[in-house]
C-alpha positions, -999 to 999 in steps of 0.1 A, spaced: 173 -39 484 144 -53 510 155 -75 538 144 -94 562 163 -109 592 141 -139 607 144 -154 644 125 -186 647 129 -192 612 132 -229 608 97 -237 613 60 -229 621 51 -188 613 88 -181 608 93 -206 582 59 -195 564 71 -156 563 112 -167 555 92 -186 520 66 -161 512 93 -132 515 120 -150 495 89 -154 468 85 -117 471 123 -114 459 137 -103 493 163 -106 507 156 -133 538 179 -142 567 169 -173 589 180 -173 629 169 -206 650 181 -224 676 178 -260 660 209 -261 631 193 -290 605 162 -277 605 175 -245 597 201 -258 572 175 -276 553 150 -242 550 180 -224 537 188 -251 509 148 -247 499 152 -205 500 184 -212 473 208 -209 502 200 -180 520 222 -168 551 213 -186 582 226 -189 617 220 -209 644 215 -187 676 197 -189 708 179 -153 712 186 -150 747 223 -148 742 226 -107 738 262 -113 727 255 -135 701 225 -118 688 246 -88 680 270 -112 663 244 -128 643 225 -93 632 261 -75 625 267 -106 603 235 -103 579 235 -67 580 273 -63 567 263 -84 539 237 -58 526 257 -20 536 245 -22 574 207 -18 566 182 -41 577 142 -33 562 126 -58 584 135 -74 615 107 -99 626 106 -111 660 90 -147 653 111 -167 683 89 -179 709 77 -210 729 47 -221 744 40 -243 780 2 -255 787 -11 -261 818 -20 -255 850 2 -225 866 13 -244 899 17 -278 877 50 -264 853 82 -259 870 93 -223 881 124 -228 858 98 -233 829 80 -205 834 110 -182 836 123 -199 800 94 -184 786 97 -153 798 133 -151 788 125 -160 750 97 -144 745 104 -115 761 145 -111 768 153 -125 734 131 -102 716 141 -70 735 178 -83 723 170 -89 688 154 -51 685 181 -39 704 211 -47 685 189 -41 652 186 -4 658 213 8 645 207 -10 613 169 -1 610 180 35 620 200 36 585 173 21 565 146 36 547 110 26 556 123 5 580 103 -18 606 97 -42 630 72 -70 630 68 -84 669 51 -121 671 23 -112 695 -8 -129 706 -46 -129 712 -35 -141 745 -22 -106 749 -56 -90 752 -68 -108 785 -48 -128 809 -56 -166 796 -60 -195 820 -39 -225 814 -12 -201 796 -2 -178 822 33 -171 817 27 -170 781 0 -145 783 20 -124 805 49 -127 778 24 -117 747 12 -86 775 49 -77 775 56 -78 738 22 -58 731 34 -30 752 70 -29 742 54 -30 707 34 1 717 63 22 730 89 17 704 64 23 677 61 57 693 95 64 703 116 53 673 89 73 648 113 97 652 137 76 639 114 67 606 107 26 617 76 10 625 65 -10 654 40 -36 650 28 -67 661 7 -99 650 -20 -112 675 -32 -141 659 -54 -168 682 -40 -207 680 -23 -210 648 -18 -252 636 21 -253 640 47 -277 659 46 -253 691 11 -264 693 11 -295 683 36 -307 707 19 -293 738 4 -325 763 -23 -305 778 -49 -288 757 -61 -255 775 -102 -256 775 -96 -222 757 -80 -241 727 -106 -266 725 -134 -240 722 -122 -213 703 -104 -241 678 -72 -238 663 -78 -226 629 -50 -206 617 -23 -224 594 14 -204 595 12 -195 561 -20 -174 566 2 -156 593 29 -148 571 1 -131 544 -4 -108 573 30 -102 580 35 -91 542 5 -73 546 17 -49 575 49 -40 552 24 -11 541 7 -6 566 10 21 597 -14 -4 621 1 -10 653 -18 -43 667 -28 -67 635 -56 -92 646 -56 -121 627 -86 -139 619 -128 -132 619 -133 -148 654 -105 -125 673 -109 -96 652 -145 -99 669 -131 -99 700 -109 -80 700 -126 -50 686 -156 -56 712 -129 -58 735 -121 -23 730 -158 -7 732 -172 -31 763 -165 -30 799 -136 -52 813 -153 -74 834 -177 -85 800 -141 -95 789 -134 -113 819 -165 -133 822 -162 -145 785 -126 -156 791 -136 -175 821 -164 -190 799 -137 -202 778 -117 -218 797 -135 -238 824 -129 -272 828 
């Protein structure tokens, strides 16, 4: 039986990959921190398992993964690392406590999820981990700073695992989409020049297509759409300072 255990489910990319997987006949388990949205996306996905959890609780996490997976003989196929939250603006302008909230979701709360999943994957056939990364994981982005660095962090930890736990028979991967239209974006008062320029022009559900997509396949880093695949890709065969000079391009003011 295929499942998939969801964090950030209730809305935006984790909502889009909890319907498209429940159409595939999986499986899905939903994890967010806000209870009525995520009540209500159960009820749609003919009430499937939810929590309410807060990522950066380790304890709880474990709780909440042991929960799913005992419903299913301790195996978990997917575990996708959707949780995440987004601050624009200028670095000096958002409080320090802000910055470190970032960095504690994005970052502590997915190393907890993966961490207490292990055991479960371990036991699983085919088994693997989808990472929520970000373009802004390629080059340091001005205006998202703390963000960036949290994408650079999940890229990397992405990297390793996929390497270390092959042993093990699971996958590491990760999404790197640029601006995708969803309520973390929406709700941001500053617009970063970069945003403006590059356009956001990603819905969730296109997302979530790649998601299912990397369930077979062995790539590592997924970028998602023309314009960043571009980038990306260049960014790979050009020098680093061509890099730097376009990102500064992109996000004056």
């Amino acid at each position: 039986m295929n499942t998939i255990l969801i964090t950030g489910a209730a809305s935006g990319i984790g909502a889009a990959t909890a319907r498209l997987f429940h159409g595939k006949g999986w499986q899905v388990g939903l994890l967010d921190i806000n209870p009525q949205a995520l009540a209500e996306l159960s009820t749609e996905l003919d009430n499937a398992w939810h929590a309410t959890l807060d990522v950066t609780d380790a304890q709880a996490a474990e709780r909440a993964v042991q929960a799913f997976c005992s419903l299913h003989n301790g195996q978990l196929r997917l575990l996708f690392n959707g949780a995440g939250i987004l601050h624009c603006g200028h670095f000096e302008d958002i409080d320090l406590a802000e910055h470190a909230r970032i960095l504690q979701i994005n970052v502590q709360g997915l190393l907890n999820m993966t961490h207490v999943a292990f055991p479960f994957l371990r036991a699983t056939a085919n088994a693997q981990v989808i990472n929520m990364g970000s373009a802004s994981g390629m080059y340091g982005v001005p205006h998202l700073a703390s963000y960036s660095a949290s994408k650079f962090a999940v890229r990397g930890l992405t990297e390793a695992l996929d390497l270390e736990w092959a042993k093990h028979g699971i996958r590491v991967a990760d999404l790197m989409p640029p601006f995708v239209s969803t309520p973390m974006l929406s709700n941001q008062r500053f617009q970063a020049p970069v945003m403006r320029r590059m356009g956001v022009n990603l819905g969730a559900e296109t997302v979530a297509q790649v998601a299912w997509a990397q369930t077979q396949s062995r790539a590592v880093h997924r970028p998602i759409s023309l314009q960043f695949k571009l980038l990306y890709w260049s960014g790979q065969l050009t020098p680093a300072w061509m890099t730097r000079r376009l990102m500064a391009w992109l996000s004056r003011e």
